[in-house]
C-alpha positions in Angstrom: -1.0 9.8 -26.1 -0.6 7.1 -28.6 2.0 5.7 -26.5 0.0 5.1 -23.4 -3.4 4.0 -25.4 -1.6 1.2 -27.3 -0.3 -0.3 -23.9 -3.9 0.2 -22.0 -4.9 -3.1 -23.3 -2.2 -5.1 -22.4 -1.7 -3.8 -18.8 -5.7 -4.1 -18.1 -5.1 -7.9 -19.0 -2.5 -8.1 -16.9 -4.1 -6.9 -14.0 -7.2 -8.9 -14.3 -5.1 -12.5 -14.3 -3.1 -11.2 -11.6 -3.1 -12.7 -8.0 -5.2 -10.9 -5.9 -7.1 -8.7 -8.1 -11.0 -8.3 -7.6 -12.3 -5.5 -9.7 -11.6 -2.6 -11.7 -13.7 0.7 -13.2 -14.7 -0.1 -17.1 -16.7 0.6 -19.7 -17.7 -1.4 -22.5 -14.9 -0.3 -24.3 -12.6 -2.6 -21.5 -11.2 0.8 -19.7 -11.7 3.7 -18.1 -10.8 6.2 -20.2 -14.1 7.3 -21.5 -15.0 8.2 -17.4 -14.2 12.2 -16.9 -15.2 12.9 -13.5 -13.1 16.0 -12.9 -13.8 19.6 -14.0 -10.7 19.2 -16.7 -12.0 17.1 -19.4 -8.0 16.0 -19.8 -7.4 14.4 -16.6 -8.8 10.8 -16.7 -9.3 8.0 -13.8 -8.0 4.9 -13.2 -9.9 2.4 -10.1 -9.6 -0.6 -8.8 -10.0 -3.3 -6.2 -7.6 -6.0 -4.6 -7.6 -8.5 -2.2 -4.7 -7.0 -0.2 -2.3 -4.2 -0.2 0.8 -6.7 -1.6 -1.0 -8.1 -4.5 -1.5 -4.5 -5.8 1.9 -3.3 -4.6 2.8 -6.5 -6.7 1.0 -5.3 -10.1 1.9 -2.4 -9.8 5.4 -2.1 -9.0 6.5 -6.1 -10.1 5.6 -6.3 -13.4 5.3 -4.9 -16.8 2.8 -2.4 -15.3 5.8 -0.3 -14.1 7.1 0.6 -17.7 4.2 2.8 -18.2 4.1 3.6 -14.6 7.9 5.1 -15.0 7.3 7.2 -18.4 3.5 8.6 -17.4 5.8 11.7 -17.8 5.8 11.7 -21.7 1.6 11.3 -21.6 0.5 13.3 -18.4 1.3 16.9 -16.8 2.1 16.9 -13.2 -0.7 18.8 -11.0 -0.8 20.1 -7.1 -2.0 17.9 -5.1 -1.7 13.9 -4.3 -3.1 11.8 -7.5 -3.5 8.6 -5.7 -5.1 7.0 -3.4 -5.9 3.8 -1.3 -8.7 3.1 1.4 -10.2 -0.2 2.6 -13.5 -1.7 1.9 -15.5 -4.0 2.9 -15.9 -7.3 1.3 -18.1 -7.4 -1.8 -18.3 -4.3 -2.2 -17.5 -2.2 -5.5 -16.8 1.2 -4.6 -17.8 4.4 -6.3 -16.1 7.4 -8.5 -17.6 9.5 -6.2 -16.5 7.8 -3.4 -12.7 7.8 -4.9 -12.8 12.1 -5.5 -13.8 12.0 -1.8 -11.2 9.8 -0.5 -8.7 11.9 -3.0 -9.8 15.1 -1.5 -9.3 13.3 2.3 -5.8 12.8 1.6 -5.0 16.1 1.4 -5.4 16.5 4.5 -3.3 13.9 5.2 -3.1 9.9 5.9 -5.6 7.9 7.5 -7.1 4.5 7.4 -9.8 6.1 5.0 -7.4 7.5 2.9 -3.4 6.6 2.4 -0.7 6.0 0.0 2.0 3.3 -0.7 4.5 5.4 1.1 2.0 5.1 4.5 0.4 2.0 4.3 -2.4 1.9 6.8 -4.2 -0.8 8.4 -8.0 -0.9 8.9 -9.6 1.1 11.7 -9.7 -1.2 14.7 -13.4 -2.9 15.6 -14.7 -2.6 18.8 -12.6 -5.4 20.5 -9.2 -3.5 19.8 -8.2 -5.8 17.0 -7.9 -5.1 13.2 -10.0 -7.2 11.6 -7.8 -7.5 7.9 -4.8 -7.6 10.1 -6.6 -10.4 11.9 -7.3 -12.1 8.8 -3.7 -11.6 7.2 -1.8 -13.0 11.0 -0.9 -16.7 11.5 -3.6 -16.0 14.7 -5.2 -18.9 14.7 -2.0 -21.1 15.3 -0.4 -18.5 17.6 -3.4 -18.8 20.0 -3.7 -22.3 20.0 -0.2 -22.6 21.2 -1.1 -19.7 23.9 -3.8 -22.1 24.7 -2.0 -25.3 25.1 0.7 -23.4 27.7 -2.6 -22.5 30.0 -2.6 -18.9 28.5 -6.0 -18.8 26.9 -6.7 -15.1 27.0 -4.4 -13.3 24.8 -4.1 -10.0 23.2 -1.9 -8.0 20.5 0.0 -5.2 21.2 1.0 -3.3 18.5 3.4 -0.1 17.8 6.0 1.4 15.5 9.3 0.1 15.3 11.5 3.4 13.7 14.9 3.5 12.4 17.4 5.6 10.4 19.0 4.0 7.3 22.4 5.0 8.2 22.1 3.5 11.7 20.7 0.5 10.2 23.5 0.3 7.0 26.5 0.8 9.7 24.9 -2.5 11.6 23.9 -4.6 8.9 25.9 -4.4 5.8 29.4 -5.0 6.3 30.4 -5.7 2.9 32.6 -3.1 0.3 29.9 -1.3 -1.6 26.4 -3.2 0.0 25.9 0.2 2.0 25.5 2.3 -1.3 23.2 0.0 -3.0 20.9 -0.5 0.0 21.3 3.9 0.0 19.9 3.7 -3.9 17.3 1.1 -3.1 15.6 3.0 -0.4 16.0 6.5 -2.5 14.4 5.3 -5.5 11.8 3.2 -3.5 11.1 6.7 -1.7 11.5 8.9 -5.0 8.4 6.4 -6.7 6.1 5.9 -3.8 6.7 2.8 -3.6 8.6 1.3 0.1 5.8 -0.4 1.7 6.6 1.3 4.3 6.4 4.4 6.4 9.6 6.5 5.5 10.6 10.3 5.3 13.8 12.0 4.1 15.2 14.8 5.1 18.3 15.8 3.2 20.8 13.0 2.8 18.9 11.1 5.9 16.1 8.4 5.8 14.3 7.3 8.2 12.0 4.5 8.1 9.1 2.7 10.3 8.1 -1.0 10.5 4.8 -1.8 12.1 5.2 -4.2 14.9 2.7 -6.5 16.1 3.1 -8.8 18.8 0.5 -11.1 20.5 1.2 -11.2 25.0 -1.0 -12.8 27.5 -0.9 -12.6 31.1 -0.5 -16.0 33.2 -2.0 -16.2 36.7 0.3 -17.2 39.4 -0.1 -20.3 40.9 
């Protein structure tokens, strides 16, 4: 483990200079390490907080933090069962170990908005208007409906839904060019292989598929 310890430092100060990051689980030693919340003394935890899903997926798959992230095989055993996790959370608000064991344990189950993973990034459950309020947040909205507004559509609404593909389809359409198709192939099979696409995708075999989440804001205009 002398391998992984001697890089804990430098990674934790990576992370806590990066873009986007809010908060993660210490002690006064500056990590988590001394934190055993599970049964087996040997596996450790690792927490923390960001201010949206691609400043983390930026850490932690964009930098030097995906050295460590690549040879976790040489320090750590594989075991059943998902080993991360990702939730949303209010602003402010510093979550709990316990809270992450009970989001862990959610997951296997399978994804929701309580409970996802890189590989199915999920938005926040939807207020009582309809609307996603971190979505909301992340959308040039404010623009958009101004220009609604100006063309005598003031009431306007999202409508949302999944826009799914197949690689090949997509490689046959799009990438023309002697040897472009394979690399795109290798892209979105290591992408898949480490968890990391940003976005919904499955494999079956030889064949990926893939899902891109569409949003796209309509209003109604009363005739004349």
């Amino acid at each position: 483990m002398a391998g992984f310890r001697s890089q804990l430092d430098p990674i934790n100060a990576l992370a806590d200079r990066s873009p986007g990051f809010v908060w993660r689980l210490q002690t006064e030693d500056g990590n988590a390490m001394a934190i055993r919340p599970f049964a087996d003394e040997r596996m450790a935890i690792n927490m923390s907080v960001w201010g949206t899903l691609e400043a983390l997926q930026q850490f932690v798959y964009r930098s030097t933090h995906v050295g460590p992230l690549r040879d976790r095989k040489q320090w750590f055993e594989p075991i059943e069962g998902p080993i991360l996790v990702l939730w949303w959370i209010p602003s402010a608000h510093v979550p709990t170990v316990a809270a992450a064991l009970d989001r862990l344990e959610h997951l296997k189950h399978g994804a929701s908005p309580d409970a996802f993973t890189f590989r199915i990034p999920l938005r926040p459950r939807m207020d009582s208007r309809g609307m996603s309020r971190v979505w909301m947040r992340n959308s040039a909205t404010g623009p958009a409906n101004g220009l609604f507004a100006a063309g005598g559509l003031p009431s306007s609404r999202w409508n949302r839904y999944r826009l799914e593909g197949e690689l090949e389809s997509l490689l046959g359409r799009s990438f023309p060019l002697p040897g472009a198709a394979d690399r795109i192939r290798e892209i979105f099979a290591t992408s898949h292989a480490e968890d990391r696409p940003g976005i919904p995708m499955s494999r079956d075999g030889e064949r990926i598929r893939y899902a891109y989440p569409v949003a796209v804001l309509v209003a109604d205009k009363s005739a004349a």
